[in-house]
N, C-alpha and C positions, 0 to 999 in steps of 0.2 A: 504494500500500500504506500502511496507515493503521501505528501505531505498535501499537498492541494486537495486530495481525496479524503483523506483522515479530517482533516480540516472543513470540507464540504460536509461530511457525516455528521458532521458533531455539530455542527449551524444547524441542518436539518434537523435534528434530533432536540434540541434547545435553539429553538429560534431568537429567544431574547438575546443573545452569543452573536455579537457581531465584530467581522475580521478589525483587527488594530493594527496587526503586521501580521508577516507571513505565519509567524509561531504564535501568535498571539489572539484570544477571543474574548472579547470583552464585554459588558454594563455597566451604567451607572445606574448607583444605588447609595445614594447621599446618602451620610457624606463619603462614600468610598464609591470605587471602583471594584468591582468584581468578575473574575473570571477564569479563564485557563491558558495555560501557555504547555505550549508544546517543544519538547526537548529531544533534539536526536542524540545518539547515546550509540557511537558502533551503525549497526544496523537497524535500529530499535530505536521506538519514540517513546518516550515516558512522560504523561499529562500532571499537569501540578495545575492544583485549587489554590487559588492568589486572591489578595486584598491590598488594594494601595488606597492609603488616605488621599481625599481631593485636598487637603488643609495645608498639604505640603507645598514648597516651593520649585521643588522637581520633580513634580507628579509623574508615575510611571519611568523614571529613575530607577531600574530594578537595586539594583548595588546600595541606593539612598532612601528610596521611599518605603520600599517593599514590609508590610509590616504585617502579612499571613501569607505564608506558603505550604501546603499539606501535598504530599505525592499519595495519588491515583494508586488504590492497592485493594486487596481483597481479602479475604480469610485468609488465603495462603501465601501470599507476603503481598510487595510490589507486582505493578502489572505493567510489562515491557511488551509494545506492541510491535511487533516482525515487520519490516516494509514487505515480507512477502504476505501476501494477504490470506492473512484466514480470518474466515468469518466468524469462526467459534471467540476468537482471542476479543475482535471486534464486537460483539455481542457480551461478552463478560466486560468489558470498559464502559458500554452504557449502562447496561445492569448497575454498575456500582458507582457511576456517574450521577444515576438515578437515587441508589439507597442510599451514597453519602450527603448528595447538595443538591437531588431534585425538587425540596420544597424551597430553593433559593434561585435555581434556572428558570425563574418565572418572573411576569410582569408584576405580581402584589404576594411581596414575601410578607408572610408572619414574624416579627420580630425575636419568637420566641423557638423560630427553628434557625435562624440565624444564630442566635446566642447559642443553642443546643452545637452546633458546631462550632461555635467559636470555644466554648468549654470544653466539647471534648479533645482539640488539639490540648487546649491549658492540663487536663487533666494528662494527656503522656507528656508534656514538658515538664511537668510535675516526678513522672514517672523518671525521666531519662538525666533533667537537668538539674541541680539543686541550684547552684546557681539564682538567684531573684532576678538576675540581667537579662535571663530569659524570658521572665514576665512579663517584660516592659510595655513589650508590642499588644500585647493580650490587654492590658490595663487602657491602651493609647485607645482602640478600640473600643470600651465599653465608657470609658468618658468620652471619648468623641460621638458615640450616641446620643449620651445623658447631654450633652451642650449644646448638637445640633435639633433635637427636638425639645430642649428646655422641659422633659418632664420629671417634674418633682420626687416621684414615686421609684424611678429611673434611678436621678441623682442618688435619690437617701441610700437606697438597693447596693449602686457602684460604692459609693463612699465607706458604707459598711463592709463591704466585701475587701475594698485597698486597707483599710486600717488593720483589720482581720491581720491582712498579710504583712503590711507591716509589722506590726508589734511580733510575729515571727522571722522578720526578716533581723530584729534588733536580740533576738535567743538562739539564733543559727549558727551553729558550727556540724562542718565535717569535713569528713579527710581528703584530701585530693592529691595527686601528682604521683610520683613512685615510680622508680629508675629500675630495670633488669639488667643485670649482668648475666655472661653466660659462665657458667663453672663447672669443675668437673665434679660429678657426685656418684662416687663410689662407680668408676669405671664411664660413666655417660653425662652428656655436658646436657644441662639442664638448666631455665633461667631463672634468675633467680632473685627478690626483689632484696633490696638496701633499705634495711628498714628507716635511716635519716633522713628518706629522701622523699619520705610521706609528710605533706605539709595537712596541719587544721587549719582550715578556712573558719573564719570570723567576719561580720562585718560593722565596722567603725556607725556613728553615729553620724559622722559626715558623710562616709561613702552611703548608706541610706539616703540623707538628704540629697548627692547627688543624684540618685537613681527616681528621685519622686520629683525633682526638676526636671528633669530627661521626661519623665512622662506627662508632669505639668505646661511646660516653657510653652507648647504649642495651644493651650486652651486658656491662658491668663487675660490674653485681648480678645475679648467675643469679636468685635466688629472685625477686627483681623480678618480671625477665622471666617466667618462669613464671607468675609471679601474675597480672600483666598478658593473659596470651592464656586464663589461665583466665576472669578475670572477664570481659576482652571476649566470649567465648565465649557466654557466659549472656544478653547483652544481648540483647532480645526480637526485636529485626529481626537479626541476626547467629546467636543460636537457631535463628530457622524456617529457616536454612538446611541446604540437603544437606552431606554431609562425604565428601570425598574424602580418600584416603592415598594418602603416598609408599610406594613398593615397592622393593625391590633397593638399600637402606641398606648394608646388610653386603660386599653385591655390586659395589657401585659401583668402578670402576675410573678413576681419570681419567687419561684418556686424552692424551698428548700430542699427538694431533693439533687439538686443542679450544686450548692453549694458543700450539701454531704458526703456526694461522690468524692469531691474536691479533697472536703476535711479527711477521708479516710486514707488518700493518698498522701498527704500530708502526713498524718497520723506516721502511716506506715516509713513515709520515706525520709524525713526532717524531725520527728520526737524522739 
């Protein structure tokens, strides 16, 4: 399957997906961008679910704005699509194009299946990274919600949920780093870790405060902000795009079970 064709497929299949560049299929869906980019890899294309803020100054900037990226995969890991064409491989990428982000390939998403994926990436960053610098992008996300629809119920939800993690990001310690050498042990060389070379990570009261400036800096000017997703908006390739909206703003409920999942992994991975 040649790129042009994969490309055709996937427009037809989510029509609100309209080309950006050759690799690239897009919506806007204030205040972001949303969509898929397509990666050749060898012989093989591999699809990635993307989010770029409109708030930014280099919108669609991969290197700079990119601030949700999730690879296309299934039960049984990633899913690498053959330029030689089968249909079965092609059929299993919509399938799961479908289960992971079809209630958001639409012209009136629910806000509340959007969050459901924006969580569950947070929920494996949680898993893989301890790290809190890994959060960032996840937090930029849920207050640039809370401040482009100004709702209250919104705000109070996010704000509880960033304190939450602060006040564990200011009790965080664990181990990182660890050097191998290779040694001979008892006739066969085996590697072998230095046990000095394990550092505990801590973090300062400062470096917090940098990290909730990094997530703040772009939301302190409302009018900015505003001004910023309008102009990006206008931009000729950001233009020809389709627009999708969020639906069920007023309705939104958050839900404690979205924050539970969270606390367990937490629980498990950072207590």
């Amino acid at each position: 399957m040649e790129l042009t064709e994969l490309r055709s497929y996937l427009i037809n299949e989510f029509p609100i997906l309209k080309k950006h560049t050759d690799r690239t299929l897009y919506f806007i869906l204030k205040p972001f961008i949303v969509g898929l980019r397509i990666m050749k890899v060898a012989d093989e294309y591999r699809v990635y679910f993307e989010i770029y803020p409109l708030w930014k100054n280099e919108v669609l900037a991969r290197h700079g704005t990119l601030i949700f990226e999730e690879l296309l995969d299934n039960n049984r890991g990633q899913i690498f699509i053959n330029r030689r064409w089968n249909p079965n491989i092609f059929l299993d990428v919509i399938k799961n194009i479908k289960l992971q982000y079809g209630e958001i390939f639409c012209e009136q998403i629910h806000l509340k299946d959007f969050m459901t994926v924006v969580f569950a990436e947070w929920k494996q960053i949680l898993k893989t990274h301890k790290d809190p610098y890994w959060q960032i992008p996840i937090f930029q996300i849920l207050f640039g919600i809370a401040l482009y629809y100004d709702n209250q119920k919104i705000k109070d939800y996010v704000t509880k949920l960033f304190n939450k993690n602060v006040e564990r990001w200011k009790h965080l310690k664990y181990k990182s780093g660890g050097f191998y050498v290779s040694k001979k042990v008892k006739g066969e060389y085996r590697s072998c870790l230095i046990p000095d070379s394990i550092r505990t990570i801590s973090y300062s009261e400062s470096e917090i405060e940098r990290m909730k400036q990094e997530i703040f800096h772009d939301f302190e000017d409302k009018e900015h902000f505003f001004a910023k997703i309008k102009e990006n908006c206008k931009l000729p390739k950001i233009a020809k795009l389709n627009v999708g909206e969020f639906v069920g703003i007023d309705e939104f409920q958050p839900t404690e079970s979205l924050w539970d999942k969270l606390r367990f992994v937490f629980k498990r991975n950072w207590e």
